[in-house]
DOSEVO-213095 format. One record per residue (C-alpha): x, y, z; residue in three letters. Coordinates in steps of 0.02 Angstrom, whole numbers, plus 50000, padded with zeros to 5 digits. Example, Ala and Ser with C-alpha at 12.3 -4.5 7.8 and 13.67 -1.06 7.14 Angstrom:
<recs>
      X      Y      Z    r
  50615  49775  50390  ALA
  50684  49947  50357  SER
</recs>
This chain:
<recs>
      X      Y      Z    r
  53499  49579  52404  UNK
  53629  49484  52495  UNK
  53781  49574  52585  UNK
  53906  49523  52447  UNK
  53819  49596  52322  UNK
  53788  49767  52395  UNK
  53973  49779  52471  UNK
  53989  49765  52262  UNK
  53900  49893  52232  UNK
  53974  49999  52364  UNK
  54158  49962  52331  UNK
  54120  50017  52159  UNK
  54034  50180  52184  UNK
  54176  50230  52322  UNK
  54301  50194  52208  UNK
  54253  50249  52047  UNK
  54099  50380  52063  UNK
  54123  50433  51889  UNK
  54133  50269  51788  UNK
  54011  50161  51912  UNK
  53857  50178  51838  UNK
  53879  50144  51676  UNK
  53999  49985  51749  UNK
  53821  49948  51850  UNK
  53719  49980  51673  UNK
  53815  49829  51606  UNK
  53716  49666  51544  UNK
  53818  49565  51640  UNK
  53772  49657  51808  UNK
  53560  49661  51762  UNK
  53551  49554  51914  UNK
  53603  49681  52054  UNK
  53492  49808  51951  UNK
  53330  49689  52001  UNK
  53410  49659  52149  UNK
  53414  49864  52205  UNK
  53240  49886  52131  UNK
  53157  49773  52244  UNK
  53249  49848  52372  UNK
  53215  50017  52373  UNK
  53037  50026  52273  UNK
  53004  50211  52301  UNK
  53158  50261  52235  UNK
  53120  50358  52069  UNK
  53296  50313  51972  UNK
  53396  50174  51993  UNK
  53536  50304  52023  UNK
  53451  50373  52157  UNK
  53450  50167  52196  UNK
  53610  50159  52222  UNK
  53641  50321  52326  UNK
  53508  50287  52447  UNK
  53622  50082  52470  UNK
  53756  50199  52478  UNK
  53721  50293  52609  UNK
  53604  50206  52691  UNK
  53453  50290  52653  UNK
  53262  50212  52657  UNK
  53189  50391  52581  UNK
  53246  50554  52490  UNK
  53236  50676  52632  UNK
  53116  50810  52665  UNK
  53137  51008  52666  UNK
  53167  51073  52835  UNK
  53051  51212  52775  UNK
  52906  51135  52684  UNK
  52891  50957  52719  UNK
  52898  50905  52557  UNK
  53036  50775  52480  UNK
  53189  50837  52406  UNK
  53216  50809  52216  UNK
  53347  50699  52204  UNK
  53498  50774  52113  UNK
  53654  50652  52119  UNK
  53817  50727  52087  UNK
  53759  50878  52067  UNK
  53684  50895  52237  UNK
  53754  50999  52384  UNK
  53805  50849  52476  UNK
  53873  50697  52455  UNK
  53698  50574  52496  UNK
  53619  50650  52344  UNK
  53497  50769  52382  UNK
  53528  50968  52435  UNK
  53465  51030  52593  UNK
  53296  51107  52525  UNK
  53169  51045  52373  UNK
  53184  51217  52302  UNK
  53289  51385  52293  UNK
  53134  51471  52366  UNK
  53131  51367  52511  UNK
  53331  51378  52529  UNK
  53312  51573  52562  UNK
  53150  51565  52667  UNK
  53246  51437  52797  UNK
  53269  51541  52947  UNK
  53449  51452  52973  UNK
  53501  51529  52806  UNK
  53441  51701  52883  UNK
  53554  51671  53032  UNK
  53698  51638  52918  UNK
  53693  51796  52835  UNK
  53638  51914  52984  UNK
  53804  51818  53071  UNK
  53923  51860  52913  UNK
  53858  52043  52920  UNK
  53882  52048  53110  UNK
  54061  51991  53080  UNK
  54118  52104  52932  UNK
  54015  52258  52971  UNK
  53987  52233  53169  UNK
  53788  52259  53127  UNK
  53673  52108  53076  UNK
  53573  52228  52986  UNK
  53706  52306  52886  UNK
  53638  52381  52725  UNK
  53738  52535  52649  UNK
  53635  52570  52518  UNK
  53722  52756  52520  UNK
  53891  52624  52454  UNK
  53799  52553  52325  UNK
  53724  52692  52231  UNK
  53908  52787  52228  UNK
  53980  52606  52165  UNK
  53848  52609  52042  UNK
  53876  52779  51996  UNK
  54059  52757  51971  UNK
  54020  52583  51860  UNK
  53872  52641  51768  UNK
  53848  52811  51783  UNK
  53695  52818  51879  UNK
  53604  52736  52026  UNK
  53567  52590  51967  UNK
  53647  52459  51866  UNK
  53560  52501  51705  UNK
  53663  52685  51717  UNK
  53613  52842  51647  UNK
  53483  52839  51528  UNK
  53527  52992  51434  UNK
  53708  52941  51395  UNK
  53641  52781  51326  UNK
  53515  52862  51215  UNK
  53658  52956  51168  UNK
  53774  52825  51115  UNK
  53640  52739  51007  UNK
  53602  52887  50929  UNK
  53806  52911  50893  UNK
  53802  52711  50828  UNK
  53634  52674  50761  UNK
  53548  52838  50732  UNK
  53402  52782  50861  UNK
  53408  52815  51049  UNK
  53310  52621  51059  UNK
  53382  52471  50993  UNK
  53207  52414  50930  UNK
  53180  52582  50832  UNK
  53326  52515  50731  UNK
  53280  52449  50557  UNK
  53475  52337  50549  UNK
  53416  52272  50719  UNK
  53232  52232  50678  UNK
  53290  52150  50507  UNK
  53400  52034  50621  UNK
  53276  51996  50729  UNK
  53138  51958  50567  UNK
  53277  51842  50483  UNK
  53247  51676  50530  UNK
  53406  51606  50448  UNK
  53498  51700  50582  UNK
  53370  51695  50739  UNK
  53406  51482  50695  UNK
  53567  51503  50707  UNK
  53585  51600  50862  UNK
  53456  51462  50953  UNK
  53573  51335  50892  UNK
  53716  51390  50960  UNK
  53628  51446  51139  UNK
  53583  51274  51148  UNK
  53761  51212  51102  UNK
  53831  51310  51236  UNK
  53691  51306  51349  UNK
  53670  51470  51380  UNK
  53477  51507  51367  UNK
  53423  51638  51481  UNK
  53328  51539  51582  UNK
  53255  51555  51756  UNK
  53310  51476  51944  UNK
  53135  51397  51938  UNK
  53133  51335  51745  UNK
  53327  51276  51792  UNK
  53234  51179  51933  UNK
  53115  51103  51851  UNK
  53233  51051  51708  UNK
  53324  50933  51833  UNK
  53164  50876  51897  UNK
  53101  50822  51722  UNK
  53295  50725  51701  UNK
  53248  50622  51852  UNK
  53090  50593  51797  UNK
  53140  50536  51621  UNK
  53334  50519  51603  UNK
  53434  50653  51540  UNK
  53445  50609  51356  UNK
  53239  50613  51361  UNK
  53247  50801  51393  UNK
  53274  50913  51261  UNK
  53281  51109  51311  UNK
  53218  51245  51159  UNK
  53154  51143  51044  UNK
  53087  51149  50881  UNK
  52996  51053  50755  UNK
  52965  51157  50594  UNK
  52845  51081  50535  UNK
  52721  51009  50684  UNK
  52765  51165  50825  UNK
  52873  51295  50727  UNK
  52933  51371  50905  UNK
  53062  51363  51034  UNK
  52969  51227  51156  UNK
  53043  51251  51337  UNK
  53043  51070  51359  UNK
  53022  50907  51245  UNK
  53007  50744  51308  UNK
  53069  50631  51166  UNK
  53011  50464  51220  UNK
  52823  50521  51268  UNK
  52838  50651  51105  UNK
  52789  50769  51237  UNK
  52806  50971  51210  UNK
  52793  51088  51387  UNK
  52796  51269  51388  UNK
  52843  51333  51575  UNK
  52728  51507  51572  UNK
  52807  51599  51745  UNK
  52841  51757  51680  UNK
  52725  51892  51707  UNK
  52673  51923  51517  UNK
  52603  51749  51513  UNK
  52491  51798  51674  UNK
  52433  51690  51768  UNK
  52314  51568  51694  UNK
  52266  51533  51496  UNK
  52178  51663  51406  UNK
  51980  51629  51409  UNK
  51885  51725  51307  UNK
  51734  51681  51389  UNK
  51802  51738  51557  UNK
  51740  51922  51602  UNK
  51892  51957  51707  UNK
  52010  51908  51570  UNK
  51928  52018  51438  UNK
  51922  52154  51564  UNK
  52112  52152  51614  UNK
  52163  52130  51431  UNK
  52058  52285  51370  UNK
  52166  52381  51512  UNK
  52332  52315  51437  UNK
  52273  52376  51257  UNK
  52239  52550  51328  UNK
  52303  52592  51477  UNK
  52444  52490  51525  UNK
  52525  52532  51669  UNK
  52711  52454  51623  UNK
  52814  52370  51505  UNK
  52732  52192  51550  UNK
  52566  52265  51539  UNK
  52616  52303  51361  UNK
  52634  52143  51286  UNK
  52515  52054  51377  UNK
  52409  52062  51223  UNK
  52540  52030  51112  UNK
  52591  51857  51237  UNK
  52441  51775  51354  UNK
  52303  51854  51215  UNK
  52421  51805  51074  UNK
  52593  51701  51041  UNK
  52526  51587  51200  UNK
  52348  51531  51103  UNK
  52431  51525  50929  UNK
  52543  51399  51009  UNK
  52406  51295  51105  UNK
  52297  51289  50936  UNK
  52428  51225  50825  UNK
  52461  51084  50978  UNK
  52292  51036  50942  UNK
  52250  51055  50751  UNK
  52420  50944  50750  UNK
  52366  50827  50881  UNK
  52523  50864  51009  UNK
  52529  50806  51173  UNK
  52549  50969  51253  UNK
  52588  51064  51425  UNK
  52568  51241  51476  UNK
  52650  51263  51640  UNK
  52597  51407  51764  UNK
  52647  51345  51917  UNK
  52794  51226  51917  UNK
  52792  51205  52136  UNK
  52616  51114  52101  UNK
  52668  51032  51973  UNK
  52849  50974  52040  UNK
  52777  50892  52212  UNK
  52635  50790  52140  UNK
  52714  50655  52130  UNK
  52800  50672  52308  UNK
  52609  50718  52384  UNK
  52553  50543  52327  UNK
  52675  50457  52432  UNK
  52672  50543  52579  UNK
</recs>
């Protein structure tokens, strides 16, 4: 790439960071496109391309705490090359930096780096919720469903349960979650989303959805140009692993769940790993899907970046 050409492409992105991409996406400008990808071969986007011209980059970075390379997250990133300072949230809290930072703000507002009035937060709670936690008193919420539904649980309900059943209005409420994007999802699954836009452009990613008639559910993730459905598994009533009936310990810990579980996730374990999770992974296959079942996305999220290093 010759000097002219990338002061181009500089001038541009400095000037105009939101309109330069698509100005760089033109026909006319294919060249410096060919031009960046010979360049910088290892980038994964030619966004990412362009940042690491930019700011002078030969590589995305690697996490202070884990060695691995940072996902590359353009604008959206903590700083300005691209990239935040960790690959992941989980390595963000273990850096021992960010555990300076907040033992320093505590020495400075509370004069103790170890500050932790718990005795404050149960009275806040108590004066908020009325109780010691932030889910309140029990009692006076049994009460109050009793007063507007005539059930102290919202899933003894029969108006609630009939909601729930309707599938005219379960659509509807999915449709406007996605709308407004404003699925309850996860740090992790949030993570991983932005990692599967780099990997296959934004408009490839589709979160929640639905095909009635190949994969009737909610899929986490679909791929639209690979026709690719993912489920991301991390919460606890998907365990750990797929259900095998052939494996002792699996039959073993799901008899426990049917008879003596021990909490609420124990509880629909069968109705989840032993259940919704294999009707889902044999309708993938009578209809031929190509189909993911995600357990553990930090595996699955540096493979790529363990090849190259």
């Amino acid at each position: 790439m010759t000097e002219e050409n990338k002061q181009l492409i500089i001038d541009k992105f400095k000037n105009n960071r939101k309109g330069f991409y698509c100005w760089l996406l033109n026909k006319k400008r294919q060249y410096l496109i060919d031009d960046l990808r010979l360049q910088y071969p290892d980038a994964d986007s030619d966004l990412e391309r362009v940042y690491w011209l930019v700011f002078n980059l030969t590589s995305a970075p690697l996490c202070p705490v884990c060695g691995r390379k940072i996902p590359f997250y353009g604008g959206r990133s903590l700083n300005k090359n691209g990239y935040n300072n960790h690959c992941s949230h989980e390595c963000g809290t273990k850096d021992p930096k960010h555990q300076e930072r907040i033992k320093a703000t505590k020495e400075k507002i509370y004069g103790d780096p170890n500050y932790n009035n718990k005795e404050k937060g149960r009275e806040t709670c108590k004066l908020k919720y009325g109780g010691n936690g932030i889910r309140g008193n029990r009692e006076k919420a049994k009460k109050t469903m009793l007063e507007r539904y005539g059930v102290e649980y919202y899933l003894n309900s029969r108006e609630i349960n009939a909601m729930r059943d309707n599938k005219d209005i379960q659509e509807k409420i999915q449709d406007s979650k996605r709308k407004n994007k404003t699925f309850n999802t996860s740090k992790p699954e949030s993570d991983f989303y932005v990692y599967l836009c780099n990997i296959y452009g934004k408009s490839n990613v589709i979160r929640q959805y639905k095909d009635n008639e190949r994969y009737p559910f909610n899929c986490d993730f679909y791929i639209k140009s690979e026709d690719l459905f993912i489920e991301v598994n991390l919460f606890p009533t998907h365990y750990k692993e797929p259900f095998n009936e052939k494996n002792k310990e699996h039959l073993e810990y799901l008899q426990h769940c049917k008879t003596e579980p021990k909490n609420w996730v124990e509880e629909q374990i069968p109705l989840i790993w032993a259940g919704t999770d294999i009707l889902k992974k044999q309708l993938a296959e009578k209809n031929n899907l190509k189909y993911k079942q995600i357990y553990d996305l930090k595996e699955i999220c540096n493979e790529k970046y363990k090849s190259k290093r």
